[in-house]
C-alpha positions, 0 to 999 in steps of 0.5 A, spaced: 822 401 064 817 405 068 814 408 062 809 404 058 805 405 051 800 410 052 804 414 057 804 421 057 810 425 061 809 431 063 816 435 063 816 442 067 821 447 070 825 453 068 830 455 062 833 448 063 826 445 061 823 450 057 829 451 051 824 455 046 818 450 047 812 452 044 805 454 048 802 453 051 804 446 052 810 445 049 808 438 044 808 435 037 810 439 031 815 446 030 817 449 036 814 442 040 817 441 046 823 446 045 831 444 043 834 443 049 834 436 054 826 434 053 828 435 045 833 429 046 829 425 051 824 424 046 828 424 041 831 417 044 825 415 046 822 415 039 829 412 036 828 405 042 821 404 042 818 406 035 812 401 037 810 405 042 806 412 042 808 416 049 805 424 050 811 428 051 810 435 054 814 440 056 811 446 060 818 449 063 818 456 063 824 461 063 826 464 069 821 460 074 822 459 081 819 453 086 815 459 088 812 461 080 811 453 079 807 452 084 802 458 083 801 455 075 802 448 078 795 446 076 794 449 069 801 447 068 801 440 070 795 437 073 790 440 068 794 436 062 792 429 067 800 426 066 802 419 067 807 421 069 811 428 071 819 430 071 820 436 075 827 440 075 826 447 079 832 451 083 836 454 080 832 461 080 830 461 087 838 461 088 840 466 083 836 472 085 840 471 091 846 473 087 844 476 081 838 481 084 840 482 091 837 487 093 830 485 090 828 480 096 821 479 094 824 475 088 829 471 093 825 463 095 830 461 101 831 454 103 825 453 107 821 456 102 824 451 097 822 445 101 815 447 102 814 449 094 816 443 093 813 438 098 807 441 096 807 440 089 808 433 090 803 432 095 798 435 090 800 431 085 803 423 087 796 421 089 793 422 081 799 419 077 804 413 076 810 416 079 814 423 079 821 423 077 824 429 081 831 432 077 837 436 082 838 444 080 845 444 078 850 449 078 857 448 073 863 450 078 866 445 080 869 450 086 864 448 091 868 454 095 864 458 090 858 462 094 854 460 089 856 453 089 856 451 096 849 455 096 846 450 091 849 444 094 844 447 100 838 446 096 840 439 092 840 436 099 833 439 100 831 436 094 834 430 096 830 429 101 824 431 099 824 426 092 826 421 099 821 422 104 816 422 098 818 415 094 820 419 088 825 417 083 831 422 084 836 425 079 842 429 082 845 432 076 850 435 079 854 429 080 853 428 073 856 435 071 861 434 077 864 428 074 863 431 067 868 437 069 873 433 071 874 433 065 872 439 061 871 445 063 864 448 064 865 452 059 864 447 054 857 447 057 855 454 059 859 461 059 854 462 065 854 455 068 847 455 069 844 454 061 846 447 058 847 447 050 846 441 047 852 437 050 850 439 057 843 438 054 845 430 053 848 430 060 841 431 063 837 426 058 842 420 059 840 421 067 832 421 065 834 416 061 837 412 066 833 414 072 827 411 068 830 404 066 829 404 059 830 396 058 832 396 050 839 397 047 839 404 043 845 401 040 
């Protein structure tokens, strides 16, 4: 298990993480740290280890890309002094791509990407106890899609970048893919990009086993 009594985690992204959190750090009572994966993880991890007192925030911000957080990375993250971070960032830096083509000052390509990315960590792997870098994630199981093959451009990055820097990597969309072998994704989500609860679960079952929780939840 990589998390300890005591511990603060720091949760941050775009909608995915987000999911209607409160501000301006998403903690504690009422609308805390939002409805959607972050909600879930906490939930396990209260549920498992009920002896322990872990600080769970979540500062994802809807429509973020790698360009937006990391110009709030300092006030949204290494102001809050976390033991550990969680980072999921991508997809908006490929959906403006398609959805708002021509508007290219919004558009983050690939090499600005690996920067953003590379950058955040470098800043932040030195002052905590490790960081768990989670893939963008796109439900279409066609990887002919445009929109498909483009975000599978971008795991690749974020792969390589939570390997050159020693950081615990989730790919969730191995986890998706294999989920959709057997539903289709509007199971998940009509938009293919924003999970419900089922989709939700999916993401925190990969936390959870990237963090190697060590107690039965069963």
């Amino acid at each position: 298990m990589l998390l300890a009594d005591g511990d603060r985690i720091v949760f941050t992204g775009d909608s995915t993480t987000d999911a209607g959190r409160g501000r301006p750090v998403g903690e504690g009572l009422h609308a805390g740290v939002g409805n959607g994966y972050v909600r879930q993880v906490e939930n396990i991890l209260n549920v498992v280890y009920p002896d322990w007192k872990l600080w769970i925030s979540n500062t994802g911000t809807s429509g973020d890309t790698s360009r937006g957080l990391k110009n709030r990375w300092q006030e949204d993250v290494m102001n809050l002094k976390p033991d550990w971070v969680s980072v999921m960032i991508g997809i908006n830096d490929i959906w403006r791509q398609f959805d708002s083509p021509g508007i290219i000052s919004s558009h983050v390509y690939p090499d600005e990407y690996r920067a953003n990315l590379s950058e955040m960590l470098e800043r932040t792997l030195p002052l905590v106890k490790g960081v768990i870098v989670m893939s963008p994630f796109y439900m279409e199981p066609c990887r002919e899609d445009p929109m498909r093959k483009m975000t599978d451009e971008y795991i690749r990055i974020c792969g390589e970048i939570a390997k050159k820097y020693h950081c615990y990597y989730v790919n969730l969309q191995k986890a998706f893919d294999d989920y959709l072998q057997y539903r289709h994704s509007s199971y998940i989500a009509w938009d293919r990009v924003h999970p419900g609860n089922i989709g939700s679960l999916i993401i925190a079952r990969e936390f959870i086993k990237a963090i190697g929780m060590d107690r039965s939840f069963i």
